[in-house]
MARKOL-319345 format. One line per 2 residues: number of its first residue (from 1); their letters; for each residue x, y negated, z of N, C-alpha, C. Coordinates in nm, 4 decimals. Example, Ala and Ser with C-alpha at 12.3 -4.5 7.8 and 13.67 -1.06 7.14 Angstrom:
# MARKOL-319345
1) as) 1.3190,0.5690,0.7800,1.2300,0.4500,0.7800,1.3200,0.3300,0.7800; 1.2850,0.2250,0.7080,1.3670,0.1060,0.7140,1.2900,-0.0030,0.7870;
END
This chain:
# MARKOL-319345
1) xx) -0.0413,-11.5292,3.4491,-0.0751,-11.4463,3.3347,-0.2245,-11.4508,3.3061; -0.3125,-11.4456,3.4085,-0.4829,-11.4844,3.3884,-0.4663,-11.5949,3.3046;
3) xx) -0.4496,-11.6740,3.4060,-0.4513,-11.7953,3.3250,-0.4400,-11.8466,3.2094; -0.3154,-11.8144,3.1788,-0.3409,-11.8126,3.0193,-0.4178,-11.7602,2.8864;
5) xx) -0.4615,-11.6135,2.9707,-0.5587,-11.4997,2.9419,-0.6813,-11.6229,2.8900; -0.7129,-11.6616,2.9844,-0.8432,-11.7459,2.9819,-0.8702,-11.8535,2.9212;
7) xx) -0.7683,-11.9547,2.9195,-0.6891,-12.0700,2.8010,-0.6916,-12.0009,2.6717; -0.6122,-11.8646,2.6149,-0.6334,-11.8289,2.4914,-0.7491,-11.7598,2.4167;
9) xx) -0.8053,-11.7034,2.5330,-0.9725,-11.6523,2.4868,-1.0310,-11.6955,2.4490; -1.1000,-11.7997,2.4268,-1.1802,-11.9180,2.3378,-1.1233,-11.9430,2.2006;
11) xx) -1.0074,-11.9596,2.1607,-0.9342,-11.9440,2.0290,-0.9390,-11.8309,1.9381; -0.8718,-11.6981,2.0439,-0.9409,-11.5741,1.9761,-1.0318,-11.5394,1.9257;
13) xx) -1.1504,-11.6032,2.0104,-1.2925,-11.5873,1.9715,-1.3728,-11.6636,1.8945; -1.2393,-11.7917,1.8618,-1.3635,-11.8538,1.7694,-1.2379,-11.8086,1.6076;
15) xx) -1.1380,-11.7586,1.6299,-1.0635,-11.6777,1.4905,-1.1637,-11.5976,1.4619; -1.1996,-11.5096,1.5512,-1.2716,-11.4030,1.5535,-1.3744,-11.4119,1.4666;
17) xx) -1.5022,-11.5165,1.4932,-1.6154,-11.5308,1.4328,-1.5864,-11.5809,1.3158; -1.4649,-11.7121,1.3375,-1.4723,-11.7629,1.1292,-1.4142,-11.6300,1.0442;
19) xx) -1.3302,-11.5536,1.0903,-1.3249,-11.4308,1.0168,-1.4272,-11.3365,0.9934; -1.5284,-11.2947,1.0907,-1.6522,-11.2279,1.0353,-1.7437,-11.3099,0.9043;
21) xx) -1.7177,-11.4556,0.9425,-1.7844,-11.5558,0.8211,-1.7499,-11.5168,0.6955; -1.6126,-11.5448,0.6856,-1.5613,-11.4818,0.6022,-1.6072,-11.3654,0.5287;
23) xx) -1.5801,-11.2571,0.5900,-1.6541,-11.0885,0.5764,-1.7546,-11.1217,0.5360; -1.8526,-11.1246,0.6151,-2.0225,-11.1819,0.5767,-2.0805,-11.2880,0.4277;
25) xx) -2.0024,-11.3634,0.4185,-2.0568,-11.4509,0.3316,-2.0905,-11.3668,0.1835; -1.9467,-11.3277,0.1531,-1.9481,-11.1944,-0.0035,-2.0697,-11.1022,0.0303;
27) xx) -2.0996,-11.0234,0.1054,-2.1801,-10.9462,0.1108,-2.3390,-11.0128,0.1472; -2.3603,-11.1415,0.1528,-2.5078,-11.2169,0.1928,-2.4919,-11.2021,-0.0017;
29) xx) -2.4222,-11.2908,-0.0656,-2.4322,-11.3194,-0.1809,-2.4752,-11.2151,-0.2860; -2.4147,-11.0897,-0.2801,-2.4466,-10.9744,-0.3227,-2.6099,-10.9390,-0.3117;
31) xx) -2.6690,-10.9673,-0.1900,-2.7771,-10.9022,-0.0915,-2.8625,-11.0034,-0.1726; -2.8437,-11.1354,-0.1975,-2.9314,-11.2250,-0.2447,-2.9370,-11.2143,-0.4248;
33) xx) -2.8320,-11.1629,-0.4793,-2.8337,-11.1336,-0.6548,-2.9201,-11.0062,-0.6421; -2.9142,-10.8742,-0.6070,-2.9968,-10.7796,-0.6238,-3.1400,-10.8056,-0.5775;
35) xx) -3.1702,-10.9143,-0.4558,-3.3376,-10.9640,-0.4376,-3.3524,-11.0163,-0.5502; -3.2992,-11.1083,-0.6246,-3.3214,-11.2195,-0.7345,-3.3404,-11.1113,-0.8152;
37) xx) -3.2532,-10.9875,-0.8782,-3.2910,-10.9375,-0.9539,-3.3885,-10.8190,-0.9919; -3.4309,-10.7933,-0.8221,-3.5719,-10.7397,-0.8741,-3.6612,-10.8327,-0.7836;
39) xx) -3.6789,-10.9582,-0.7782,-3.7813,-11.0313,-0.8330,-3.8231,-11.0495,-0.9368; -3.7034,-11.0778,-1.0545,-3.7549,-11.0738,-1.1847,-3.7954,-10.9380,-1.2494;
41) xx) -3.7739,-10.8250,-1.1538,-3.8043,-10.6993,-1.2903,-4.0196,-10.6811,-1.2247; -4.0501,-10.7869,-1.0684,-4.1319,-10.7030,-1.0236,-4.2387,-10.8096,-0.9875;
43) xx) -4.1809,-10.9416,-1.0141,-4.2569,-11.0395,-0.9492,-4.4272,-11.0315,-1.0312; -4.5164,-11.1031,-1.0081,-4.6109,-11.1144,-1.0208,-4.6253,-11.2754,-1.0618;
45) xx) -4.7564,-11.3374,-1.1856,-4.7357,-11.4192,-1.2316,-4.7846,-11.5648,-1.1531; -4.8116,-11.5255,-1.0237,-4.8146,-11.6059,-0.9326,-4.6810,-11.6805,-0.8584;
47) xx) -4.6272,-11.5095,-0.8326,-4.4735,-11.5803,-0.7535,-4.4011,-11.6314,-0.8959; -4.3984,-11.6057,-0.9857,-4.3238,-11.6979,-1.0912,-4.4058,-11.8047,-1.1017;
49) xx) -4.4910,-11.8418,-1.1137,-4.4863,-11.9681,-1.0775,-4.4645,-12.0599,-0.9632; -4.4920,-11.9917,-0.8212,-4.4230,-12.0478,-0.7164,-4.2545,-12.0550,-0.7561;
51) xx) -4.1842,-11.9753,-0.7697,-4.0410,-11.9745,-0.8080,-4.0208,-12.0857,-0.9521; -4.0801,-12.0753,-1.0105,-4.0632,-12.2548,-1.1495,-4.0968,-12.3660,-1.0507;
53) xx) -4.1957,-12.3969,-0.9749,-4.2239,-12.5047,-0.8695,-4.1671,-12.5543,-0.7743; -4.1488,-12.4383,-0.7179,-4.0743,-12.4557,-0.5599,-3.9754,-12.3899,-0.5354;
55) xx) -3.9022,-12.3250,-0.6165,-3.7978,-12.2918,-0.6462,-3.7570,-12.1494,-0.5774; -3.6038,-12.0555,-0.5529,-3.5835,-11.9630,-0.5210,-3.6287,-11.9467,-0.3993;
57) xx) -3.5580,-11.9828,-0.2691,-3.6217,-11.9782,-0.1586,-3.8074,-11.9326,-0.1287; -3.8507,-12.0285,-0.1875,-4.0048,-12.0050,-0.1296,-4.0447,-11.9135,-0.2198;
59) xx) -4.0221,-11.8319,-0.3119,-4.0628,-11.7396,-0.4132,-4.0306,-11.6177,-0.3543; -3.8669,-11.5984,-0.3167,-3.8288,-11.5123,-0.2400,-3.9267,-11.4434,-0.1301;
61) xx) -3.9669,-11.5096,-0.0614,-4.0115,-11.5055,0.0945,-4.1577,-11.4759,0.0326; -4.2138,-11.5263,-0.0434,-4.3640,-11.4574,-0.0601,-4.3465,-11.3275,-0.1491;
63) xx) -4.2609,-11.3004,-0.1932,-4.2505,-11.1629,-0.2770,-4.1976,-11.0519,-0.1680; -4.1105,-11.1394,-0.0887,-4.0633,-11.0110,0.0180,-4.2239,-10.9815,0.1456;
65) xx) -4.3057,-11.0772,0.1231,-4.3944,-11.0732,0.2383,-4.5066,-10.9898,0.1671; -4.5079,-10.9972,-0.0059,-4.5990,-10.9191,-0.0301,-4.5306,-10.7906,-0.0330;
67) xx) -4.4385,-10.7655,-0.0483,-4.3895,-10.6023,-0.0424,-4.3864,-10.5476,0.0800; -4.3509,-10.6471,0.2104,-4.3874,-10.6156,0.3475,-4.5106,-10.5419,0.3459;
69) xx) -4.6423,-10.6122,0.2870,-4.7727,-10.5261,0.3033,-4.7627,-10.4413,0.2577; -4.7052,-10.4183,0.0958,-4.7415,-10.2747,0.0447,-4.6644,-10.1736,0.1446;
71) xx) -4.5277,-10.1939,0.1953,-4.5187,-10.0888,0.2795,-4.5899,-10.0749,0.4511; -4.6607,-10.1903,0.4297,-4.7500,-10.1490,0.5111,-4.8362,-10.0533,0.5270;
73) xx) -4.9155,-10.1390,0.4201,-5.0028,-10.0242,0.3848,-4.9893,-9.9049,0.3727; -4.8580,-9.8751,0.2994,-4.8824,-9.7340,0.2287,-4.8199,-9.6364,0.3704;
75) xx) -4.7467,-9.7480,0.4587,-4.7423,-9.6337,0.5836,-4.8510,-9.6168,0.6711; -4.9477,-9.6795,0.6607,-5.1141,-9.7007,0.7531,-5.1745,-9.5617,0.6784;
77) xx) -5.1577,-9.5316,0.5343,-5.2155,-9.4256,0.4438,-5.1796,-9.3034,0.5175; -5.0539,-9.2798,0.5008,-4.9482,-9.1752,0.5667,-4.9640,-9.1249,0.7027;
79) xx) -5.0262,-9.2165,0.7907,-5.0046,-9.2050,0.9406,-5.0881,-9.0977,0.9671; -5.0561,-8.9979,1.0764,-5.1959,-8.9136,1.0788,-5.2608,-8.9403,1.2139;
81) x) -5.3856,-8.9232,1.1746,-5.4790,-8.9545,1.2900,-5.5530,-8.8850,1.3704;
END
């Protein structure tokens, strides 16, 4: 009875993960239309032009890295000292 336990565990587990793929993929796609769409309500005329050049990807990632700072910053403001 192990035995087989142990033979079918690897199958389970790889059902397992292509079904979370599954799950996951709809909801990445979603996650990536609402970034896209406030890039365009917020971007700056720099990252639009990185995004006409070099396309979604690398536009993405510098708009999310500049909003990284602003909430940087504005939690460095906040902090008390």
């Amino acid at each position: 009875m192990i035995g087989f336990t142990l033979l079918l565990f690897p199958f389970v587990l790889l059902g397992f993960v292509m079904l979370m793929g599954r799950v996951e993929e709809p909801l990445s796609q979603i996650a990536d239309e609402r970034d896209i769409e406030q890039f365009f309500d917020d971007a700056n005329a720099e990252e639009l032009d990185v995004f006409i050049r070099e396309g979604t990807d690398s536009a993405l990632s510098r708009f999310r890295a500049r909003l990284g700072l602003r909430r940087l910053r504005r939690g460095l403001r906040k902090a008390p000292d």
